[in-house]
N, C-alpha and C positions, 0 to 999 in steps of 0.2 A: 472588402472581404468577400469571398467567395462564399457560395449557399452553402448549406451541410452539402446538398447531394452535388457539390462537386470541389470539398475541399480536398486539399495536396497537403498532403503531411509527409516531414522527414522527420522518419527514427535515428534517431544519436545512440548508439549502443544497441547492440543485441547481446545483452545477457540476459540473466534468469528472466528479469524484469521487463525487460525490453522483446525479450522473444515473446514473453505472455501479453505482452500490449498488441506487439506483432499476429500474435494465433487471436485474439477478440478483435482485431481491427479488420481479421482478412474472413469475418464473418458477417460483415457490414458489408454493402451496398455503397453508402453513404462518402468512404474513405478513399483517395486514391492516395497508397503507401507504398515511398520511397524509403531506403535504408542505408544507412553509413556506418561503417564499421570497419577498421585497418585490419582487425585480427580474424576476417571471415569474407572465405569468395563466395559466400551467399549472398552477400550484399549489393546493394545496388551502386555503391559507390565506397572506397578505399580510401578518397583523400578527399577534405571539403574542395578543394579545389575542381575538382573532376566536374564540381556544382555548377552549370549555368539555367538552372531552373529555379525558379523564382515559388518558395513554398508558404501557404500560407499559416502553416503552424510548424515551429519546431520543435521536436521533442528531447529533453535531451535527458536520454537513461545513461549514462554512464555515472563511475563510482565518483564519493566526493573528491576522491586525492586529485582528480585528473581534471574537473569540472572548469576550472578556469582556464586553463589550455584548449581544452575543447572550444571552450565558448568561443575565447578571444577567437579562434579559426574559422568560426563561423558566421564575424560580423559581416564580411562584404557579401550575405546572403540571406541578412536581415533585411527588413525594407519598413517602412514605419507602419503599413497593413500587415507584418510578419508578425504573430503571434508566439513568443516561446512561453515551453509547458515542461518545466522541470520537474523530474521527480529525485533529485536528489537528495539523500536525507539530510538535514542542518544547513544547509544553504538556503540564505534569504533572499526575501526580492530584492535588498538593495543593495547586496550583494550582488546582482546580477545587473540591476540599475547602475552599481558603480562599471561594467564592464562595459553595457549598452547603451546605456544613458535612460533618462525616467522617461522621455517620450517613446519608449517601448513598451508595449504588451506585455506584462507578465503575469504567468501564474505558476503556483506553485502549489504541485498537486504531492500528496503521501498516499500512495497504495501497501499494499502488503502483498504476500508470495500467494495465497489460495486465487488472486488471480490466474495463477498457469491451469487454472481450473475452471476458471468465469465465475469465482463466490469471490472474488477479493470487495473489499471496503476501501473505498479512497476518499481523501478529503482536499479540498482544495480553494483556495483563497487567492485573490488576485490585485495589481495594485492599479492607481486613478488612472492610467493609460488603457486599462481591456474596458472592453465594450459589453454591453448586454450581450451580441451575437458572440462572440469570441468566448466570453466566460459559459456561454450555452454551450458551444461548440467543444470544449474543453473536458466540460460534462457531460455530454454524450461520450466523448473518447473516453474516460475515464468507467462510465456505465457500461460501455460494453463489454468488460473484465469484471463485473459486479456492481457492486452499490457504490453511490459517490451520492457526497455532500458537500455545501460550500459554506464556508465560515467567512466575516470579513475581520477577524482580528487576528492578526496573523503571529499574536503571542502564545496563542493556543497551540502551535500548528509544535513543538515541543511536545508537549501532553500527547497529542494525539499519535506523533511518531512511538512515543514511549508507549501507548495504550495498545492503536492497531497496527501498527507499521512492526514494534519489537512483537505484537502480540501471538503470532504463531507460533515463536519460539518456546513461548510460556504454557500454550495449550500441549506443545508436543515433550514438551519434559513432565507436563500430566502426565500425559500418556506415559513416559518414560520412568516415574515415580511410580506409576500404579502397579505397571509391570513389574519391576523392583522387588514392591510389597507381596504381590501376589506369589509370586515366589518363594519369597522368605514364609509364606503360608502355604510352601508347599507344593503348590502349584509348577506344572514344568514349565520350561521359559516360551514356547511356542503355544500354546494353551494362555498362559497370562497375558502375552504381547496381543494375542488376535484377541482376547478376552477386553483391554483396557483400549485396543486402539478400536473397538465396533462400538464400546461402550460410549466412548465419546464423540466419536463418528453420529453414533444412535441418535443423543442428547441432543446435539445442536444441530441436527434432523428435524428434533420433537420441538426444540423452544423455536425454531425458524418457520415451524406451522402452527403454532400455537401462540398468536403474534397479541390474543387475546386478553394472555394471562401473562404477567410480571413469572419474572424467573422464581424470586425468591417462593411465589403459587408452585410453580411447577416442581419447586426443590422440597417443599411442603407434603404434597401429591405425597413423593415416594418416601416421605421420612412417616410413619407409624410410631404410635407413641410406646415407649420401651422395648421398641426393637433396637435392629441390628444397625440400619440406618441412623438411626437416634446416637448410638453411640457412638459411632464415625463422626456426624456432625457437631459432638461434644468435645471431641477433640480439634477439628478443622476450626469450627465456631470460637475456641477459648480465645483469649484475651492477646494473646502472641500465635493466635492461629491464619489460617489462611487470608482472611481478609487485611489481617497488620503486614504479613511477609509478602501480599501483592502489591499492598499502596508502598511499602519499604521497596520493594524492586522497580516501580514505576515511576516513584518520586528519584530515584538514583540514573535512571535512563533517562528521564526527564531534567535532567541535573549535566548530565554528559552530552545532552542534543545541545544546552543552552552554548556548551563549553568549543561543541564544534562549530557554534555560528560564531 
């Protein structure tokens, strides 16, 4: 396996996902990055075949629908030091161990979208074939687009797609909720929209430097007792309120990753 400062990595897909791996990867030193992609002459290569370089990680961002087509095209470019680093969401490692076989490298990482920003969260798990250096290596590519963690029970890795993999969608239909409301109080839609999307831009600003203090301190701070705040959280807080209607939407997303593996 090659040092960090001279691995060769190939990108499998340049979409959303794959171009934000693409923009943290081309800010490292560390990376020398190749790219594959049929639907873009940006890329370094149009057809696995074009391949005669020998890479020691591959990465493969492309969508679930396609993931075993891809793969299978890319075995005669595996090598048993070839590490692959999926991010496909509900595809298992043995899932990919039935394509490559189990003496292959695998890990299987879940990011989410605020990497095309360098704030994404990833997580990633790997099976008895990666290596200390490989599983390092994995995590480094993954940090450079934000935070990354490694779990080894890879039944989690559901939960956590559902948690931070769906979980941007759920922060920006806040936003898209609060707007809504602000409105219906009144409020004109340009005024509410910059008003709801700073407000939470602001928030997790404050709770990402204030690493000190538990959220539910920070959400404390601005509640006053029989104020305005107070009242908002009387209804968020009830019994069928926000906490019930997240774990109901996480357990159901969590419920459909199980359903796509």
């Amino acid at each position: 396996m090659a040092t960090a400062l001279s691995s060769r990595i190939l990108l499998v897909g340049l979409g959303k996902m794959g171009g934000a791996l693409l923009k943290g990867w081309s800010r490292a030193n560390s990376f020398v990055v190749s790219t594959l992609d049929p639907n873009t002459n940006d890329s370094d290569y149009q057809s696995s075949e074009e391949i005669t370089t020998k890479f020691d990680v591959v990465v493969l961002a492309v969508k679930p629908q396609i993931i075993t087509e891809v793969t299978a095209s890319l075995k005669q470019i595996i090598t048993p030091s070839t590490l692959v680093l999926s991010i496909a969401a509900g595809k298992t490692i043995s899932f990919y161990e039935g394509l490559l076989g189990q003496e292959t490298a695998i890990i299987r990482a879940m990011p989410n979208t605020p990497a095309l920003v360098g704030k994404g969260i990833s997580v990633l798990c790997g099976n008895k074939s990666t290596t200390q250096t490989q599983a390092q290596l994995a995590m480094n590519l993954m940090s450079s687009v934000g935070d990354a963690e490694w779990i080894n029970d890879e039944k989690l890795m559901d939960a956590i797609t559902a948690l931070s993999g769906s979980g941007p969608a759920y922060v920006f239909h806040l936003i898209e909720a609060m707007t809504d409301a602000g409105i219906k109080m009144g409020l004109t839609p340009a005024l509410s929209a910059k008003l709801a999307r700073q407000t939470v831009i602001g928030s997790a600003a404050l709770a990402a430097q204030e690493t000190n203090e538990t959220v539910a301190s920070l959400r404390k701070n601005v509640t006053s007792p029989g104020g305005t705040t107070e009242a908002a959280l009387k209804v968020l807080c009830s019994e069928n309120g926000l906490t019930d209607l997240m774990t109901r939407a996480i357990q159901a997303a969590t419920d459909r990753g199980k359903e796509l593996a």
